[in-house]
N, CA and C atoms as an extended XYZ file, in Angstrom:
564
Properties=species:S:1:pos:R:3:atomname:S:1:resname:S:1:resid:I:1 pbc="F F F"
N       -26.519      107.890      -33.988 N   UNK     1
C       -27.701      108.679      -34.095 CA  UNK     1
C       -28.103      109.134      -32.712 C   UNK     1
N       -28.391      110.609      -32.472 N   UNK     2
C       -28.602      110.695      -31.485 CA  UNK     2
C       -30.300      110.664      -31.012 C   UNK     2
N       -30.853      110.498      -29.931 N   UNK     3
C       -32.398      110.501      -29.815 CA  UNK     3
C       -32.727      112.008      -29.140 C   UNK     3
N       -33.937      112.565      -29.649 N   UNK     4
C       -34.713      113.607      -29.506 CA  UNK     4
C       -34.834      113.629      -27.955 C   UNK     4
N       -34.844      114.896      -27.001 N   UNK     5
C       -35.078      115.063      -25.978 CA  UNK     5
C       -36.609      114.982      -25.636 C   UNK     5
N       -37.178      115.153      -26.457 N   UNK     6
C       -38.542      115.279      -26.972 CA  UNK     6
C       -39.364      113.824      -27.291 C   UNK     6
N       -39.922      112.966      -26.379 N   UNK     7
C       -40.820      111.876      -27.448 CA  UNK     7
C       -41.387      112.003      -28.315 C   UNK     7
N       -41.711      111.313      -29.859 N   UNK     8
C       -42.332      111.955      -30.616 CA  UNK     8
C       -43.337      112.171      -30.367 C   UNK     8
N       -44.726      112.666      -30.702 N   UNK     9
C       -45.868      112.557      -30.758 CA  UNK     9
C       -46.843      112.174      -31.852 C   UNK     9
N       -47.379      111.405      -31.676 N   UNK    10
C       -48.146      110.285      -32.391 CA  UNK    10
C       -49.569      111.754      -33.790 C   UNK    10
N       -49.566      112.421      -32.731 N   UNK    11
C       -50.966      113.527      -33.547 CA  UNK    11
C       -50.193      114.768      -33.985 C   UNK    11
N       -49.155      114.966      -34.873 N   UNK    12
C       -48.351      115.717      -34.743 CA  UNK    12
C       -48.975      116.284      -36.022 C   UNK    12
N       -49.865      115.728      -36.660 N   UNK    13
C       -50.387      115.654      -38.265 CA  UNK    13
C       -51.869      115.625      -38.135 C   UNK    13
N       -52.270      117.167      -38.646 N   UNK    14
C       -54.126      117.448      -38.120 CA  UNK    14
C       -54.485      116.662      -39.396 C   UNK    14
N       -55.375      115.839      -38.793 N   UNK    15
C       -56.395      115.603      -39.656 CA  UNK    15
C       -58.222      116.188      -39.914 C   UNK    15
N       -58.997      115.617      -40.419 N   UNK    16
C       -60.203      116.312      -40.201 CA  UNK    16
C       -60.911      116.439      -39.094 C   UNK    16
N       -60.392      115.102      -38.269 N   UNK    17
C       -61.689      114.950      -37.082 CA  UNK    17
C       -60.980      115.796      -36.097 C   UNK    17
N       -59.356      115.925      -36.302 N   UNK    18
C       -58.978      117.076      -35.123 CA  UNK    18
C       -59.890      118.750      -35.364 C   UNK    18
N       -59.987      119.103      -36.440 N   UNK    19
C       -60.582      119.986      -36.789 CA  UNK    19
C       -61.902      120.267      -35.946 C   UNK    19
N       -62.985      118.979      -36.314 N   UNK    20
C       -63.906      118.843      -36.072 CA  UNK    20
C       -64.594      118.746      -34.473 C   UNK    20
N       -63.146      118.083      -33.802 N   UNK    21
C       -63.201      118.372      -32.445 CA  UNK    21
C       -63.108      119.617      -31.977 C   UNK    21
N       -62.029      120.220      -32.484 N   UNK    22
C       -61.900      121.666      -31.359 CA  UNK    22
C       -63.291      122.751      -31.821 C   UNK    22
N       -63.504      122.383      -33.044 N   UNK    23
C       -65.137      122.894      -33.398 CA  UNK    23
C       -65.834      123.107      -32.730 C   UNK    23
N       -65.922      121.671      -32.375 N   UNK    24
C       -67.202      121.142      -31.291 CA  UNK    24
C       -67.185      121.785      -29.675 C   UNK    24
N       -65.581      121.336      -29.418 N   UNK    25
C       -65.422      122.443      -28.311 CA  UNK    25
C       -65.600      123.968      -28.106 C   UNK    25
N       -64.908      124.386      -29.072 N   UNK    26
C       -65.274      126.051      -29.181 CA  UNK    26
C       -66.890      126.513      -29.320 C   UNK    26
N       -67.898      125.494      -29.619 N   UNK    27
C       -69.123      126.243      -29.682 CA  UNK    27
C       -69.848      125.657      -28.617 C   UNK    27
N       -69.299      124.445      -28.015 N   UNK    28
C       -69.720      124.264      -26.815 CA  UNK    28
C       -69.263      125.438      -25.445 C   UNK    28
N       -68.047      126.285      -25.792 N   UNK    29
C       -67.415      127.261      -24.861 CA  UNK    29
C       -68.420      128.395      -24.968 C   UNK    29
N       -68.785      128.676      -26.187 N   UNK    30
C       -69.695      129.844      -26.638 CA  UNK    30
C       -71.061      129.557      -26.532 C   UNK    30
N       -71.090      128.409      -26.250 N   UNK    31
C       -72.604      128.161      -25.672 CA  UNK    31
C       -72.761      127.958      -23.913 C   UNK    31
N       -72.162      127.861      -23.687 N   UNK    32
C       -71.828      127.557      -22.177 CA  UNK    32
C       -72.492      129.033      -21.537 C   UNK    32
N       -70.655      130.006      -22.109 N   UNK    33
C       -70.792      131.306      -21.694 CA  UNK    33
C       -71.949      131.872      -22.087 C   UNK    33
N       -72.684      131.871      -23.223 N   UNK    34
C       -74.178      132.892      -23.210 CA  UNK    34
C       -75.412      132.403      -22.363 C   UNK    34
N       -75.376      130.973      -21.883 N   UNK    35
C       -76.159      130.759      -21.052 CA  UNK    35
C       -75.549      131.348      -19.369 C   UNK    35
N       -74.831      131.229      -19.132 N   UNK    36
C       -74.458      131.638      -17.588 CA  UNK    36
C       -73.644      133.393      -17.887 C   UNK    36
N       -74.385      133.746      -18.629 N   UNK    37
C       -74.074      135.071      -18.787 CA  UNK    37
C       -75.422      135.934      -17.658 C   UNK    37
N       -74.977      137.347      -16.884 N   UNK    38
C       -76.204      138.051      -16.017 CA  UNK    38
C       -77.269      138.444      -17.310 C   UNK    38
N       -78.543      138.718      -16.835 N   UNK    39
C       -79.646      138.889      -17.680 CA  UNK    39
C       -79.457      140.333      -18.468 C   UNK    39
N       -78.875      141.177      -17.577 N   UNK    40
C       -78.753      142.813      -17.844 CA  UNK    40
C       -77.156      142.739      -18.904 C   UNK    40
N       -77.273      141.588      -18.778 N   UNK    41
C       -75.605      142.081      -20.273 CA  UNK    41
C       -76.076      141.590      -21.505 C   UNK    41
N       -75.770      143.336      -22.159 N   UNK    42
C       -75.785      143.229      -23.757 CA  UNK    42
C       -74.177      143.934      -24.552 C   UNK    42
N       -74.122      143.349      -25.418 N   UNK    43
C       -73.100      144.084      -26.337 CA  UNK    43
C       -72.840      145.570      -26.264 C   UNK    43
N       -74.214      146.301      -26.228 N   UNK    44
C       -74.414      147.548      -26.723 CA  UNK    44
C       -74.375      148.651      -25.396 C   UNK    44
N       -74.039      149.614      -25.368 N   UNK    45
C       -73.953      150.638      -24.396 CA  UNK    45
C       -75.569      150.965      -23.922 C   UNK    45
N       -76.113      150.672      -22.524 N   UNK    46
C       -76.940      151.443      -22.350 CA  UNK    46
C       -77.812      152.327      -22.940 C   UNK    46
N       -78.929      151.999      -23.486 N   UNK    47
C       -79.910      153.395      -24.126 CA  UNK    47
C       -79.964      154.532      -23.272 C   UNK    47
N       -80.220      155.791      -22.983 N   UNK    48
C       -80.307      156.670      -22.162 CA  UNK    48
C       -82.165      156.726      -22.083 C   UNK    48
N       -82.124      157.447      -20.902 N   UNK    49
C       -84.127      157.113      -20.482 CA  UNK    49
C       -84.592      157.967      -21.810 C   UNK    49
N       -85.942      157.822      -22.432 N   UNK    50
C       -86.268      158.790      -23.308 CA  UNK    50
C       -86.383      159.960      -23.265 C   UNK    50
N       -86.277      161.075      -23.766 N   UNK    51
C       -86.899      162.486      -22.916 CA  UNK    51
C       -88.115      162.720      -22.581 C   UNK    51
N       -87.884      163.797      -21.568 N   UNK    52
C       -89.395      164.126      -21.531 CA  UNK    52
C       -89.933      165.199      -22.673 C   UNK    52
N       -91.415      164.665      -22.686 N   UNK    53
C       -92.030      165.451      -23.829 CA  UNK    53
C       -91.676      166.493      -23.834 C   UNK    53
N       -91.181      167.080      -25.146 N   UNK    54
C       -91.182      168.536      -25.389 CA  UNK    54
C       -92.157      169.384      -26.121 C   UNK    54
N       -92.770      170.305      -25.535 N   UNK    55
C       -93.795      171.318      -25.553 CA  UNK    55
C       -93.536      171.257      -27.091 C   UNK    55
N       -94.401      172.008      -28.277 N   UNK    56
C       -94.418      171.638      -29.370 CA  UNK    56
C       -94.725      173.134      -29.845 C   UNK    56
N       -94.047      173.736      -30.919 N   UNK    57
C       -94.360      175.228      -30.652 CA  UNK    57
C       -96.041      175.385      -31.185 C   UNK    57
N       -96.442      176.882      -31.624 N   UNK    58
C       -97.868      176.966      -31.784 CA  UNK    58
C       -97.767      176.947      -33.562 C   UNK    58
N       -99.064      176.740      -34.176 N   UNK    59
C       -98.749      176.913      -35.447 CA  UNK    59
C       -99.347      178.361      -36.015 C   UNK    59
N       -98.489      179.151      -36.363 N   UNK    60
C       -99.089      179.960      -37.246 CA  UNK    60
C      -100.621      180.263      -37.478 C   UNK    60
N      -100.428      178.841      -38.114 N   UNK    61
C      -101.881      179.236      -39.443 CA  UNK    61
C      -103.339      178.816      -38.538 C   UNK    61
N      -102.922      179.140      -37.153 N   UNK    62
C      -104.153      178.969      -36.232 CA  UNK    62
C      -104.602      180.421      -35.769 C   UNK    62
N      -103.690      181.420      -35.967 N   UNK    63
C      -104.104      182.453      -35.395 CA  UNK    63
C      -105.268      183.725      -35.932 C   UNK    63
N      -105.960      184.034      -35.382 N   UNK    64
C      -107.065      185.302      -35.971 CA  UNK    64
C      -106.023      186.399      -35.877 C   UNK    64
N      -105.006      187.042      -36.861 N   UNK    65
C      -104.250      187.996      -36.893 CA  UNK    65
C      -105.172      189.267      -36.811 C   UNK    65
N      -104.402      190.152      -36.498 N   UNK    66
C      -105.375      191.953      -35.907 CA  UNK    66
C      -105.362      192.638      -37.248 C   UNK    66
N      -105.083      192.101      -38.427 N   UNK    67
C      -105.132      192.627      -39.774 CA  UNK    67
C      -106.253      192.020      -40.725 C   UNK    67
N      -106.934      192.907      -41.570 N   UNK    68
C      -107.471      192.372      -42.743 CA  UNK    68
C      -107.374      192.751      -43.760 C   UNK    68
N      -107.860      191.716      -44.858 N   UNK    69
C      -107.522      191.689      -45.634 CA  UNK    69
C      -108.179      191.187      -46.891 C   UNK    69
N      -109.052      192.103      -47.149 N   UNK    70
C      -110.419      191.761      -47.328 CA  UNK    70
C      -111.221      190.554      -47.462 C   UNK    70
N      -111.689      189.576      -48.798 N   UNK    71
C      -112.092      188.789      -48.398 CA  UNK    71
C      -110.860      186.932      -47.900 C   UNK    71
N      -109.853      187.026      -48.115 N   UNK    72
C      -108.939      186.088      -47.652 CA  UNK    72
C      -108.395      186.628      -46.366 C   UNK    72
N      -107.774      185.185      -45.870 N   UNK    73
C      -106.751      185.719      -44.984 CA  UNK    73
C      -105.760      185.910      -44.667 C   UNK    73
N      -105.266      186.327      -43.815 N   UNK    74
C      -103.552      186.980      -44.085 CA  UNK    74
C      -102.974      186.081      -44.383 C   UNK    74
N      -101.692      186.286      -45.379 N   UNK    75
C      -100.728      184.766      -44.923 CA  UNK    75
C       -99.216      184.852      -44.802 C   UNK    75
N       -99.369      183.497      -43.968 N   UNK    76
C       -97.524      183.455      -42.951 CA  UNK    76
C       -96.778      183.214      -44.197 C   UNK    76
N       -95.481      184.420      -43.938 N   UNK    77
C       -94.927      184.608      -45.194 CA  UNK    77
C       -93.539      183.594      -44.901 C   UNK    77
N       -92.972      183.723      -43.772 N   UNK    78
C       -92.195      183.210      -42.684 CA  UNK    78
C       -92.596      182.634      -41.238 C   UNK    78
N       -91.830      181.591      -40.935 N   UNK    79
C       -92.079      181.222      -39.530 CA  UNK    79
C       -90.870      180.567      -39.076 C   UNK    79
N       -90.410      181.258      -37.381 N   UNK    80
C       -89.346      180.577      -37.076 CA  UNK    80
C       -90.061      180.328      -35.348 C   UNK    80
N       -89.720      179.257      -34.350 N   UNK    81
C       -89.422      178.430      -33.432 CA  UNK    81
C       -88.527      178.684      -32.667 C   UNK    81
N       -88.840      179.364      -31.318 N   UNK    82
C       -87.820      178.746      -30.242 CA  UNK    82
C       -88.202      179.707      -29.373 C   UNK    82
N       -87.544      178.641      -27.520 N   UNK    83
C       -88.272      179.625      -26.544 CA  UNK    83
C       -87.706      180.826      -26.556 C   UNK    83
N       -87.948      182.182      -26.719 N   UNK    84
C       -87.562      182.814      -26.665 CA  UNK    84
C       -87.514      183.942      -24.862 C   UNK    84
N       -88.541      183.249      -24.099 N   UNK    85
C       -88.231      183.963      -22.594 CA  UNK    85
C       -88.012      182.380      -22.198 C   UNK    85
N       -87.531      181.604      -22.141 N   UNK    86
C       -86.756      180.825      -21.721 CA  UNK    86
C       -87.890      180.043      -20.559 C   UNK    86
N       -88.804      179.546      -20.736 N   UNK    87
C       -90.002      179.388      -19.608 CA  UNK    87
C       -90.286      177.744      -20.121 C   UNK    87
N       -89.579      176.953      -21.330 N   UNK    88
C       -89.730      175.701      -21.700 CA  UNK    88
C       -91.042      175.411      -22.292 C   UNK    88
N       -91.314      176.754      -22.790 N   UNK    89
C       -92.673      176.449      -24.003 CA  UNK    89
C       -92.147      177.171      -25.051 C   UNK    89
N       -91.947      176.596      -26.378 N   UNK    90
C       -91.192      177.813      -27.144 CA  UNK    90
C       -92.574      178.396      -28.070 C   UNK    90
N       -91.975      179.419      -28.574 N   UNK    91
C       -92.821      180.922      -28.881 CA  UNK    91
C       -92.706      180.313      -30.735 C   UNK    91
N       -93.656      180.869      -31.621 N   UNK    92
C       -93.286      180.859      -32.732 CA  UNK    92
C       -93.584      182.320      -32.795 C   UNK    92
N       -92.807      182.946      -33.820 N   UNK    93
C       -92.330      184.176      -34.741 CA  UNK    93
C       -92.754      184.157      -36.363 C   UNK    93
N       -93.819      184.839      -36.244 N   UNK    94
C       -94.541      185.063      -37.498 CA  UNK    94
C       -94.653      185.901      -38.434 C   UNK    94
N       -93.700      185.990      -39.789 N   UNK    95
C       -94.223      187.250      -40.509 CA  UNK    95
C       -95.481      187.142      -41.675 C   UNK    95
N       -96.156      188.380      -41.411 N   UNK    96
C       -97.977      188.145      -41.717 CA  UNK    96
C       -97.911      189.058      -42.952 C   UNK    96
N       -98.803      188.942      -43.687 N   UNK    97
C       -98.938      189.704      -44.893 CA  UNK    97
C      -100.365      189.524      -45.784 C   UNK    97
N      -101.024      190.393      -46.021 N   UNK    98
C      -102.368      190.154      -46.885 CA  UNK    98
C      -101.498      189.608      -48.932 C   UNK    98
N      -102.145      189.148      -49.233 N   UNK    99
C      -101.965      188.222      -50.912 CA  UNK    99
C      -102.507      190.126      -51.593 C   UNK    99
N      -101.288      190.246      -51.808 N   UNK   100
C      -101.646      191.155      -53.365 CA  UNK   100
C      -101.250      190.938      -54.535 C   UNK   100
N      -101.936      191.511      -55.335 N   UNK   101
C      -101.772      191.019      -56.964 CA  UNK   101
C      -100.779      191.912      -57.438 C   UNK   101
N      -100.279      193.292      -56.979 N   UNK   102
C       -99.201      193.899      -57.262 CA  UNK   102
C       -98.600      195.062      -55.511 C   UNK   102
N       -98.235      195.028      -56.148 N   UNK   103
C       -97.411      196.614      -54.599 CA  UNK   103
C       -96.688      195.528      -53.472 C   UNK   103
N       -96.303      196.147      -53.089 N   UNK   104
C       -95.894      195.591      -51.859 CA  UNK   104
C       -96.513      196.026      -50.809 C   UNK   104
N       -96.947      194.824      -50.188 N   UNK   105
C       -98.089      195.064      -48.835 CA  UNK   105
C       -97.779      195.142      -47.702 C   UNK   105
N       -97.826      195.756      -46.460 N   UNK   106
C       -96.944      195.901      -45.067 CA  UNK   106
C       -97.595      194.454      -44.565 C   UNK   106
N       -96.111      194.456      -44.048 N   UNK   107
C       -96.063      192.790      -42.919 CA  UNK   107
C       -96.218      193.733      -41.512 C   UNK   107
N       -96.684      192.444      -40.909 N   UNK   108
C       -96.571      192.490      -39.385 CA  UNK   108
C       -95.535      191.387      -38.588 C   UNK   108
N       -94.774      191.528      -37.784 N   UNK   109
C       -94.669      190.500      -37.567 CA  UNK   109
C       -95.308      190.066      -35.653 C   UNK   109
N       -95.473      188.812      -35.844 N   UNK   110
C       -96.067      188.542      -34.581 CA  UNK   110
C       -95.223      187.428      -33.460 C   UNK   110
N       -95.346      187.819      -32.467 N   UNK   111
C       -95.130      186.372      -31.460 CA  UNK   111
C       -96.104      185.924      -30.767 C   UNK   111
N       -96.084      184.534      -31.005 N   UNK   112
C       -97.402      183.666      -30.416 CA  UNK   112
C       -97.136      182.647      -29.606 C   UNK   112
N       -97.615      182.746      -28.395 N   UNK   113
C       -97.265      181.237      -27.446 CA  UNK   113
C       -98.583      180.358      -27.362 C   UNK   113
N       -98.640      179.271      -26.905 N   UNK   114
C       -99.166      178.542      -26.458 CA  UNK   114
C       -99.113      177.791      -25.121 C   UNK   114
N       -99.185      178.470      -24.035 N   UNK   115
C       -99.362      177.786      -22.830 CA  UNK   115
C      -100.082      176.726      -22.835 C   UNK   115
N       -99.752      175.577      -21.639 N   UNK   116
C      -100.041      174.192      -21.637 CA  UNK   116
C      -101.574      174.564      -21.170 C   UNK   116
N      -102.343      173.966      -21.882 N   UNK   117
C      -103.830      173.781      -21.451 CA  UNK   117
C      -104.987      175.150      -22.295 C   UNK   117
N      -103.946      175.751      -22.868 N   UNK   118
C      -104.936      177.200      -23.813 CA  UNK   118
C      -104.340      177.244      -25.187 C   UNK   118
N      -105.310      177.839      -25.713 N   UNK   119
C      -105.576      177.737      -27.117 CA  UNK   119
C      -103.868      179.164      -27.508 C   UNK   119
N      -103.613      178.503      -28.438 N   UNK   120
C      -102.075      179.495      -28.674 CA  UNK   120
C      -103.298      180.835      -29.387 C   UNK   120
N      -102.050      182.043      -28.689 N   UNK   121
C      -102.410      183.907      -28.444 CA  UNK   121
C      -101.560      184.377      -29.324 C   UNK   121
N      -101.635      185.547      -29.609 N   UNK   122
C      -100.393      186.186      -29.882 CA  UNK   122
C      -100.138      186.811      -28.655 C   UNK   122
N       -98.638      187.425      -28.522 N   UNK   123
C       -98.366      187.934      -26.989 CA  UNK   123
C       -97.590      189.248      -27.312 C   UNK   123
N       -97.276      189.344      -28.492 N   UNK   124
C       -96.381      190.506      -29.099 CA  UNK   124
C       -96.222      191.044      -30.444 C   UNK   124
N       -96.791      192.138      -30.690 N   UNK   125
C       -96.582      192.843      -32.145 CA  UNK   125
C       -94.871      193.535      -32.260 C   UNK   125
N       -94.103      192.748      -33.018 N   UNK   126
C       -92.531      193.514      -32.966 CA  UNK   126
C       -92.778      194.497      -34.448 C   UNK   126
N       -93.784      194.346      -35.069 N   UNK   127
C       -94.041      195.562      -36.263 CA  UNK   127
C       -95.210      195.044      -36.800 C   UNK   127
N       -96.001      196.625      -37.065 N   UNK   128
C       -97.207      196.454      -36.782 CA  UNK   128
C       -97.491      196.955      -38.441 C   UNK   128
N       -98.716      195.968      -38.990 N   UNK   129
C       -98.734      195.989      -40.443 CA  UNK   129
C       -99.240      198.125      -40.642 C   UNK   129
N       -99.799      198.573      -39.453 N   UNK   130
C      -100.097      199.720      -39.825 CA  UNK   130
C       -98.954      200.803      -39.808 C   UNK   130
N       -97.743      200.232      -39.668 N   UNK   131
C       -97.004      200.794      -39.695 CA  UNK   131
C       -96.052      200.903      -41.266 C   UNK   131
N       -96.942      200.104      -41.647 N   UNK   132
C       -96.945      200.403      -43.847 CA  UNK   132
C       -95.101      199.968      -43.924 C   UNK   132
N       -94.478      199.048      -42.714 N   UNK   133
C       -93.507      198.486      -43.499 CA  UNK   133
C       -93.772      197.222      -43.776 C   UNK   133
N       -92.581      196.546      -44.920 N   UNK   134
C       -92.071      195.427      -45.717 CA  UNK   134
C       -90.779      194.572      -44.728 C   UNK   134
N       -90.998      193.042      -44.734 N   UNK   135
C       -90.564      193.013      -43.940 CA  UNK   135
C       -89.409      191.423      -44.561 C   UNK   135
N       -87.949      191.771      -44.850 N   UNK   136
C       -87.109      190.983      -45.378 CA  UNK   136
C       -85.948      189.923      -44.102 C   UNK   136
N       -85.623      188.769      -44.969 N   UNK   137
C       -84.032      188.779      -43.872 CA  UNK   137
C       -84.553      188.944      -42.792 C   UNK   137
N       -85.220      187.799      -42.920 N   UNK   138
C       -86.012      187.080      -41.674 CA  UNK   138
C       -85.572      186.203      -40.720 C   UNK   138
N       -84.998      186.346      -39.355 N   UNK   139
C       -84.014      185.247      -38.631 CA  UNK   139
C       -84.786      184.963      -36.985 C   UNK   139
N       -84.327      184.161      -36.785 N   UNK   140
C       -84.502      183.946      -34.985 CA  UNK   140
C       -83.244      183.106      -34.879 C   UNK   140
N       -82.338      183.497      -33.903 N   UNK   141
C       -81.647      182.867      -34.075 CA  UNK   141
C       -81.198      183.342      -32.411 C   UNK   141
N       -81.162      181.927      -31.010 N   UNK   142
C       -81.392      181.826      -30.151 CA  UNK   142
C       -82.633      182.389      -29.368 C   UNK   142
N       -82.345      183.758      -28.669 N   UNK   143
C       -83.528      184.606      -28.426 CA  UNK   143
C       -83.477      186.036      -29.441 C   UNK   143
N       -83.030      186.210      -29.920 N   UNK   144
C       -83.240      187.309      -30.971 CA  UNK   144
C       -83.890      187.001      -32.086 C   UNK   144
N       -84.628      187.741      -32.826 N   UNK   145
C       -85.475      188.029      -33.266 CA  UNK   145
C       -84.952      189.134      -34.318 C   UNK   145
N       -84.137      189.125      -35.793 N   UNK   146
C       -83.775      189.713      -36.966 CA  UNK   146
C       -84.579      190.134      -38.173 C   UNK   146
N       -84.384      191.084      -38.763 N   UNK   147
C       -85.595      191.628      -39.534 CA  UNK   147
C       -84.866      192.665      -40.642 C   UNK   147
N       -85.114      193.049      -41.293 N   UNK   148
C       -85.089      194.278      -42.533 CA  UNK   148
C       -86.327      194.420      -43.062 C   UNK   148
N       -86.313      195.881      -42.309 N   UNK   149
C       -87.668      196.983      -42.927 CA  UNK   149
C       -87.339      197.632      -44.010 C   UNK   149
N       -88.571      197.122      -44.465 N   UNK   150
C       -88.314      198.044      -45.871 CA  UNK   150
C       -89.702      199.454      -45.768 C   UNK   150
N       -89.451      200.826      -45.737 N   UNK   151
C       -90.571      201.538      -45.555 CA  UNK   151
C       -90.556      202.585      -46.586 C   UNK   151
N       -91.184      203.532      -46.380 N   UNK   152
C       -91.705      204.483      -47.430 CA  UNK   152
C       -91.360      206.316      -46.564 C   UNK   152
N       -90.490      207.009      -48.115 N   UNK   153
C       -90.373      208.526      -46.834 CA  UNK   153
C       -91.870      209.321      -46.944 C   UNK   153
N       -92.515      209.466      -48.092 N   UNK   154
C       -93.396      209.574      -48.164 CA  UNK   154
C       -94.548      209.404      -48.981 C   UNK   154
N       -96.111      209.246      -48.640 N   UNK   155
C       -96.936      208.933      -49.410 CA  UNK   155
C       -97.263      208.900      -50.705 C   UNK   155
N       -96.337      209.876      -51.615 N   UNK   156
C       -96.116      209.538      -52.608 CA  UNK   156
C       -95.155      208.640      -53.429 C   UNK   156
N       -94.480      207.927      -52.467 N   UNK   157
C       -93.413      206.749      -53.605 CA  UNK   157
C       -94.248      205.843      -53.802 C   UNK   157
N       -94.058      205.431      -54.620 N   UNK   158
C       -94.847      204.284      -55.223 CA  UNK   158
C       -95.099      202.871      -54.277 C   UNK   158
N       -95.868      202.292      -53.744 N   UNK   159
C       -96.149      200.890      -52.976 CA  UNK   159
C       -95.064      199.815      -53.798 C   UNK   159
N       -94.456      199.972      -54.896 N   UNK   160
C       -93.773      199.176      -55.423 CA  UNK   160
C       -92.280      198.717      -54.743 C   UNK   160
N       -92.064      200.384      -55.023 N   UNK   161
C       -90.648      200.661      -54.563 CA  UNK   161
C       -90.172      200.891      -53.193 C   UNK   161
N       -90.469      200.468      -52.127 N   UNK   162
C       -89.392      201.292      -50.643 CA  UNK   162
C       -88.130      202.023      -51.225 C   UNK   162
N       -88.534      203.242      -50.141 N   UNK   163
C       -86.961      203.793      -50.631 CA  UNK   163
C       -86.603      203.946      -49.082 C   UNK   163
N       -86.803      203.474      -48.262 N   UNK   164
C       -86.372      203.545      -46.541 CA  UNK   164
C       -86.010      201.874      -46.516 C   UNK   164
N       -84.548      202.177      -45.585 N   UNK   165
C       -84.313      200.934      -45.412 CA  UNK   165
C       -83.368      200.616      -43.778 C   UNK   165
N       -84.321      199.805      -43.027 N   UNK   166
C       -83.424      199.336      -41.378 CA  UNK   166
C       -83.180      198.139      -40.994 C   UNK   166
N       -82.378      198.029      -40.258 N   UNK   167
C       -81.618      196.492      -39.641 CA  UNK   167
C       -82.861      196.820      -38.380 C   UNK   167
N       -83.299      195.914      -37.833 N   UNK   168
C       -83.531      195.756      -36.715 CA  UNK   168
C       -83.592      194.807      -35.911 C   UNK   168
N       -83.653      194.303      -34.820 N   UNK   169
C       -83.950      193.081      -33.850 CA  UNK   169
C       -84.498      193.443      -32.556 C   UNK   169
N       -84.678      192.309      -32.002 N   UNK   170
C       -85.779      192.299      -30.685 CA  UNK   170
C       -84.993      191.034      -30.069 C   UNK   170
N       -85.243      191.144      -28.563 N   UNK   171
C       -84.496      190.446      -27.468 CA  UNK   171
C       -86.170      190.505      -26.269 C   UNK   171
N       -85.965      189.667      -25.634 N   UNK   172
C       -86.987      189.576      -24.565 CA  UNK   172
C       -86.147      189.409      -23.254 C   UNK   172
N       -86.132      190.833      -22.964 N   UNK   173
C       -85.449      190.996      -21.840 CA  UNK   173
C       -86.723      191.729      -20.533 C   UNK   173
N       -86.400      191.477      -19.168 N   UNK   174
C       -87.385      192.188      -18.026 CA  UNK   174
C       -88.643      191.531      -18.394 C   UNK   174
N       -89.283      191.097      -19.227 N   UNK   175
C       -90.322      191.128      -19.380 CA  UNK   175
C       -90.950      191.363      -20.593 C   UNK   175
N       -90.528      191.450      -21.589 N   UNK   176
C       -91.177      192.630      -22.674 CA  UNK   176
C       -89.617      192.402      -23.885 C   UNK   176
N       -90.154      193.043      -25.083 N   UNK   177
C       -89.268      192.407      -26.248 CA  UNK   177
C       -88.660      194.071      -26.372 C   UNK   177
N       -87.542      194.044      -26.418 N   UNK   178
C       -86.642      195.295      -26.531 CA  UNK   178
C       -86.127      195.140      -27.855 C   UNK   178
N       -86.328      196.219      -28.416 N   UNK   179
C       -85.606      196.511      -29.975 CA  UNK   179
C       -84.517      197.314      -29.826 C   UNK   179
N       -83.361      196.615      -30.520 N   UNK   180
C       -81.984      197.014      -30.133 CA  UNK   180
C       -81.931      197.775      -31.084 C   UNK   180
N       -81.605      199.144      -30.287 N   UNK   181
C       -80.793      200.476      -31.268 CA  UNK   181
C       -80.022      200.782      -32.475 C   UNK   181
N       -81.002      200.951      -33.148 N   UNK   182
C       -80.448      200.538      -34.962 CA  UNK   182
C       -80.291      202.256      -35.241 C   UNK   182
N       -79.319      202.002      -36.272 N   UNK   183
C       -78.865      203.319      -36.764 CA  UNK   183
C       -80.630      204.155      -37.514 C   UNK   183
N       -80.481      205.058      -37.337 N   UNK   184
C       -82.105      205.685      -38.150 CA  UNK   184
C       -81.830      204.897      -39.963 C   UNK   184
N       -83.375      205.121      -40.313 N   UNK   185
C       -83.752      204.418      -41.162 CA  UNK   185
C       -83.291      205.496      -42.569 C   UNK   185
N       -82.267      204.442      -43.284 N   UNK   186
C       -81.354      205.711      -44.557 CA  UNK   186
C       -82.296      204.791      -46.317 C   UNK   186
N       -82.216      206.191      -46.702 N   UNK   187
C       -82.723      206.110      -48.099 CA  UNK   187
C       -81.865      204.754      -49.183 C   UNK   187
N       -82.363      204.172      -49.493 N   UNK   188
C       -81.964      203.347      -50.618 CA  UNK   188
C       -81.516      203.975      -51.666 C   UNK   188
């Protein structure tokens, strides 16, 4: 018979208390390390700082619009958000309209800011309710400002029906809101 190069070993066969030992060790290792761990270590990635407050646009339904309408008041048919001259106060974009019981009533639409410390203005008429159009396909979308007029060729079509119909938009460029060159306004 030949003998093992190897002595045997006596614990070659786990029992429970071997179990129970390396237990004991392993949560003594994991207790060790979270105490002599630095104060600034967590699991989780860094939060980033909070932002700074952001300006909050104006609301609508605060404004004395330049239209009436007899005894109610006008109302925001649409409203869209965002700076549109880029100054980190954003503008809201308002389309206005008096409540009728039939016809279709001319919109206006408006832009209104609110500078820090004053009561929100309007700052821009991009269509003016006396200008007897309807106002559809309503967008803001970055700094532009999207629209479909609906208007009338003359005083006799019915307030029901528009039979004039234009694409238009507005950009706030130099200073001042520029309406980009739309084909003339074609019959429906």
């Amino acid at each position: 018979m030949q003998h093992p190069a190897v002595p045997e070993l006596a614990h070659t066969r786990t029992r429970p208390i071997h179990w129970l030992t390396t237990a004991t060790a392993l949560a003594a290792v994991v207790a060790l390390a979270t105490l002599t761990q630095p104060r600034n270590a967590t699991a989780a990635a860094p939060s980033p700082p909070p932002p700074a407050a952001a300006a909050s646009a104006p609301d609508p339904g605060t404004i004395d619009y330049p239209m009436r309408c007899g005894t109610t008041p006008p109302q925001v048919q649409h409203q869209a958000s965002t700076d549109l001259d880029h100054d980190g106060h954003p503008e809201t974009i308002a389309v206005v309209r008096c409540a009728a019981g039939s016809g279709t009533p001319p919109s206006g639409i408006y832009v209104i800011t609110a500078p820090p410390s004053t009561a929100p203005r309007i700052v821009a008429t991009l269509v003016d309710p006396a200008d007897r159009l309807s106002v559809s396909d309503f967008a803001v979308q970055d700094d532009t400002v999207t629209a479909t007029l609906y208007g009338y060729s003359t005083p006799d079509v019915p307030r029901c029906c528009p039979d004039q119909q234009e694409k238009a938009s507005w950009q706030w460029k130099d200073g001042t809101f520029l309406r980009s060159p739309q084909a003339t306004a074609h019959s429906l």
